[in-house]
Each structure stands twice: as structure tokens, then as C-alpha cells.
N, C-alpha and C positions, 0 to 999 in steps of 0.2 A: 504494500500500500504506500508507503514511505517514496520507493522508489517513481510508482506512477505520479506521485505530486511534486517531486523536484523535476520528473521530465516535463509535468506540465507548465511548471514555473518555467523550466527553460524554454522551452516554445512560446510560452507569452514574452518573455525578455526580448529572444527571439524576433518576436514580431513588431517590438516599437518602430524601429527603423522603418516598417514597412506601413506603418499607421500612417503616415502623411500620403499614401498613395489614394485611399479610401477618403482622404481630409475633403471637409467642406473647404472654399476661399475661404480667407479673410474676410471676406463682402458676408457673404455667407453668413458668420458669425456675429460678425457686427449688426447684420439686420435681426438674425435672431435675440440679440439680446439689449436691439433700440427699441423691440415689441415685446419683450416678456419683461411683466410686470413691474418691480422697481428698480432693474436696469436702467431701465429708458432713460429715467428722468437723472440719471449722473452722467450723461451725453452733454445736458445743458449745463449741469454746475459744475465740471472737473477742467483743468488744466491740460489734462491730458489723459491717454489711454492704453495699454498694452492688453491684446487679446491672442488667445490660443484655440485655433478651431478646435486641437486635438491633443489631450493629454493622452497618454497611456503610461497603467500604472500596472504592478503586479506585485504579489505577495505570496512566501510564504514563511512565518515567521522572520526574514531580511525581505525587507522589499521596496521598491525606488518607483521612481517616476520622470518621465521627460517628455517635452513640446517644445516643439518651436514656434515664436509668435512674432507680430509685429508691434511696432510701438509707433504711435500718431502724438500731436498738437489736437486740443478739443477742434480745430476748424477742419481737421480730417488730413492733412497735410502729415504725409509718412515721415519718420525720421530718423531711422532704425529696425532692427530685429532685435531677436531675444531668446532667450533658452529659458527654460525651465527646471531643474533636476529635482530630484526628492529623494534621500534617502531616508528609510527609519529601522525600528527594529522594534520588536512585541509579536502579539497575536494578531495572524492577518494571513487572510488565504482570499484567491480568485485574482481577476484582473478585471479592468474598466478605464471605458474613456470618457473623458468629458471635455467640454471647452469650457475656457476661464477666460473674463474679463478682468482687468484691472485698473483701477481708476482712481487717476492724482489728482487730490484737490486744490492742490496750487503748485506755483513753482517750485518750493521750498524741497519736497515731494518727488516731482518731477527729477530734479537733477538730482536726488540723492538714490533714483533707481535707473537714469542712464550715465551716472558718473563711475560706474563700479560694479559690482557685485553686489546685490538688495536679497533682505534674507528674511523669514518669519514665518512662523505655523509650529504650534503642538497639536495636530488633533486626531479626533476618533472618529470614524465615516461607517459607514455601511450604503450600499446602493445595489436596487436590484435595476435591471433590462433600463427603460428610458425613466423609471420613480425613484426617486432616492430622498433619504433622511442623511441631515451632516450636523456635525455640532464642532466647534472651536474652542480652545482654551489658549491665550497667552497670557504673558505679565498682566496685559491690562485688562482680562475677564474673557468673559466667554459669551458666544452667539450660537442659534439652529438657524435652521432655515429647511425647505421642503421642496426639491425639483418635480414639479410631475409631467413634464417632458419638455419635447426642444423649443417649446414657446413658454415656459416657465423657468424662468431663474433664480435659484436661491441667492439669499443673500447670505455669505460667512461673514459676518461683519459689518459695520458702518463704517465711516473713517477713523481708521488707526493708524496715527500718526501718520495721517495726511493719503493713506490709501484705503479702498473700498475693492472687496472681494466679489465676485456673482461666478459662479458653476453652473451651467445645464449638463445634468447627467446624459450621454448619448447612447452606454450600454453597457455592458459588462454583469458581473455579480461580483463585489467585493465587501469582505468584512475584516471593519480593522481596528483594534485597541492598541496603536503603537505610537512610538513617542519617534519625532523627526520632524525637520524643519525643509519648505523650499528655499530655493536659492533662483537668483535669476540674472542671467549675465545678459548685457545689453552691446551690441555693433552695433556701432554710428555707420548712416549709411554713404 
């Protein structure tokens, strides 16, 4: 038994590389989450944006995560890429993918996540097919939120320290009680 879920783990690791092929655009993404629920409206009040049609993650007991995304000015004007990475470790089996928005509420913000390496997240997820439950914990508290498909965005978060979180789950089945943080490295373009 042991052995059939590390070869499953390796096949889904496996398959990250191959997750951007199946990728919505960026446009794509964007419109889904200018039209799901309280996405939309951090369109009008943010300084700026980084979004990821396509995360893939995978778990079992070690397990990571990576995307590649773009990063715009709120007037839509590109100005960069981005990576994503996730390592953690705890209880945590299956894989899934989602898209992630990000969004900076002013400059301050802004240059402190395309000047370097931007980092943040403790939490525990669970998601099945396109519905998923997520909850967050960092230093400065904790958020849920509730996806129930690609026109519904959760929110992890309001703005913490100048950024706002939104996931649409797109599928998988993952369960996770592990401690790990993102990281996200930003090219100027």
C-alpha cells in the first residue's frame, strides 16, 4: 500500500511541469475572478495584481507546490512574471489545482513583492473536485472562506500587510494539516 502512494505522489510531482499545458490564459483567470464574488471589487481598490491560472500541488506526508503567474499595475499594464513554490510537511495526501489571485493595496506592497522574494502562509486546506473549504492561520490571525466553483472565489484573507488572497479550486482531492509557507519570486519583464 505504502509503495502504490509514493508512486502516486511521484506521478502527480511528475505532472506539475505538464499543468500549464491544460492552463486556462491569464485573461482566462482574470475574468474569472473580476466575476466571482469578492474578487471583483479589489480590481478597483488595489495597486496592483499577480495571478496564477494554475497551481499544482501534491502531498504525501512532504509535499510542495508550484505556478507560474503574471504580475500587472491595477490599469492592466503587465510588468513581470512570477513563480510560486510551497513546501510543507505534516498530514497531507492527494493533489489539486487551483488558480490564485493576488492583490496589493498600494505601492508600499507592490515593490516589497516584485523587489525580491515575498513569502507567507501557515495553513490547513482540504478540497474536493471544483468545492473546497480552506482556513489560514498566520502571526496576525486567521481567515475561511468557501470555493464552490470556477465562478466563486474564496477569500484566505483580507489585506495582510498590504496583500489580499482569492483561490478558485479547479480540481483535485486534497487533505492537509501541514505547517509550510509560499514563497514567490518575481522577473521584471
Amino acid at each position: 500500500m505504502k509503495l502504490k502512494m509514493h508512486a502516486y505522489l511521484i506521478l502527480l510531482l511528475l505532472a506539475f511541469p505538464f499543468a500549464e499545458v491544460m492552463a486556462d490564459t491569464y485573461e482566462d483567470a482574470i475574468k474569472v475572478f473580476r466575476n466571482a464574488g469578492e474578487s471583483g471589487s479589489f480590481f478597483k481598490k488595489s495597486y496592483g495584481y499577480a495571478v496564477f491560472p494554475n497551481i499544482g500541488k501534491a502531498g504525501f506526508i512532504v509535499g510542495g507546490s508550484y505556478g507560474k503567474g503574471k504580475v500587472y499595475f491595477a490599469s492592466g499594464d503587465f510588468v513581470g512574471d512570477a513563480k510560486v513554490y510551497k513546501g510543507n510537511i505534516g498530514w497531507q495526501l492527494g493533489g489539486q489545482v487551483f488558480s490564485q489571485i493576488l492583490f496589493f493595496e498600494d505601492k508600499r506592497a507592490f515593490d516589497e513583492f516584485t523587489n525580491g522574494n515575498f513569502e507567507f502562509s501557515a495553513d490547513a486546506s482540504a478540497v474536493a473536485i471544483t468545492a473546497g473549504a480552506s482556513a489560514s492561520a498566520s502571526t496576525a490571525g486567521s481567515s475561511a472562506g468557501i470555493s464552490g466553483g470556477r465562478n466563486d472565489a474564496t477569500t484566505v484573507g483580507s489585506y495582510f500587510k498590504g496583500v489580499a488572497t482569492f483561490t478558485v479550486a479547479r480540481g483535485g482531492l486534497m487533505y492537509e494539516a501541514a505547517v509550510g509557507g509560499q514563497k514567490y519570486k518575481f522577473f521584471p519583464k
